[in-house]
N, C-alpha and C positions, 0 to 999 in steps of 0.2 A: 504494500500500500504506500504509495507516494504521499509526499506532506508538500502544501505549497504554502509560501506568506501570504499575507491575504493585506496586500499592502496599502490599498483602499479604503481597508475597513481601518487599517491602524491610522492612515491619514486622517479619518473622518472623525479618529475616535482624539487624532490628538490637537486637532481643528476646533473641536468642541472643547477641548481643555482649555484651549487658549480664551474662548468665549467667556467658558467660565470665568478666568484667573483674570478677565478685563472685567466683570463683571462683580466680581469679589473686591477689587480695587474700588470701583466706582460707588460701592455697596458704602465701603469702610473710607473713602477719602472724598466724593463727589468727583463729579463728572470736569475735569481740567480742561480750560482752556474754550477752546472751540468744539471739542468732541463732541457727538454727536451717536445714537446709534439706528439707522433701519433696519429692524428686523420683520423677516418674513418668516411667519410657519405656516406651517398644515393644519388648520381649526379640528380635520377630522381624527384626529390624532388621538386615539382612547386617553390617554393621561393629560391629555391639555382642558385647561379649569379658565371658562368665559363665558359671560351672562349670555344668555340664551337668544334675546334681541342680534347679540354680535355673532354669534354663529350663525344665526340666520341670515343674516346683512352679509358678511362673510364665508359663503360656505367654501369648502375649499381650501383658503388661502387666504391670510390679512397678513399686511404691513403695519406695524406699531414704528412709531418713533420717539426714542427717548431721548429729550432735549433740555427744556429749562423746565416743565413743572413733570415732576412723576414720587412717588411714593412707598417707603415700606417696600422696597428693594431688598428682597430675601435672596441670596444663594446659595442654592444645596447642589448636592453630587450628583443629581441626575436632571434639575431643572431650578429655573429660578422662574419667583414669585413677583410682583409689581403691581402697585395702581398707577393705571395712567385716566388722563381727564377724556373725556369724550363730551364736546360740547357741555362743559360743563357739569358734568355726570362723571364723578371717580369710581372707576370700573376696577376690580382685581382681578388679576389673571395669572395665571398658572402656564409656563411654555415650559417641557420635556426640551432639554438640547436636540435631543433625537427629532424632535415636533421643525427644527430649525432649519428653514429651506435657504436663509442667504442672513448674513449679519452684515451692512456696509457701517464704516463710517465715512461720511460724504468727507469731511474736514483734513482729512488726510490723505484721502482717496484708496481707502484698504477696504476690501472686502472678500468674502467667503463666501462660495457655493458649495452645498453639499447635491451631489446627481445620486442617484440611484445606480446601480450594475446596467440595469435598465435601458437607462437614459442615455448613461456613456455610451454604451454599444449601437444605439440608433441615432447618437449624437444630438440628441434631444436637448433644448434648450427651453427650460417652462416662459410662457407666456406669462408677462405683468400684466398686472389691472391696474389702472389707471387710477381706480378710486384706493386710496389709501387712509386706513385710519391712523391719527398720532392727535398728540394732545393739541389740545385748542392750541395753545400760545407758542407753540412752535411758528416760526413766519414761515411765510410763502419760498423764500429764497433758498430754506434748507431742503429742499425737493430737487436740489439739483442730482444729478447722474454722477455715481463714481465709477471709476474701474473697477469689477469685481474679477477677482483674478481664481482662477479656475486654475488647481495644481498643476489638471494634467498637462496642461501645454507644454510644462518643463520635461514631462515624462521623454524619455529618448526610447 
């Protein structure tokens, strides 16, 4: 029986670490400077925890943005916790890493894609939705595009 790495899964799992360990910092020092973060998951994601209006409104797929107002930022080993504002309305929510389909920060221009086995093989690139939820008082201008840089490209 042959053994192979499964280097993908290690990339993805140490991708997510890094999510964490920015998110642990942000947790415990606030959010420095300009940073900023987009993140996208999967709403259908058995362990992801959000009001029921946002799943519905988001089925699928939501973008949250954590900028200037967000709250009670929890990090644990397998997902962090957060209130952010929706019009007014402080929503908590519950994202699995695993739930996490892209984290940018536009401010620096870094970001993370996670693809599926899937997706690589058909070269599959998921389509944006245009409508994004993030808190009220983020402005207009933090919607800019960053690079999200996709490992495989380095792959040889």
């Amino acid at each position: 029986m042959s053994r192979e790495i499964d280097y993908g899964n290690l990339m993805h799992s140490a991708m997510r670490g890094l999510i964490r360990t920015v998110l642990q910092d942000v947790s415990d020092n606030g959010l420095p400077g300009n940073h900023h973060f987009f993140i996208t998951f999967d709403t259908d994601h058995p362990d992801v925890e959000i009001a029921d209006w946002l799943s519905d409104r988001y089925p699928g797929e939501m973008t949250v943005v954590m900028q200037h107002w967000f709250d009670n930022l929890t990090v644990e080993e397998d997902g962090f916790a957060v209130t952010l504002n929706f019009g007014d309305s402080p929503e908590p929510l519950y994202i699995p890493y695993d739930a996490i389909r892209t984290f940018v920060d536009p401010s620096v221009e870094f970001g993370l894609r996670f693809e599926s086995a899937e997706e690589e093989a058909e070269g599959y690139a998921p389509e944006t939705d245009d409508e994004e939820a993030e808190s009220e008082e983020a402005p207009a201008e933090a919607k800019k595009d960053a690079d999200v840089v996709s490992l495989d490209s380095f792959r040889k």
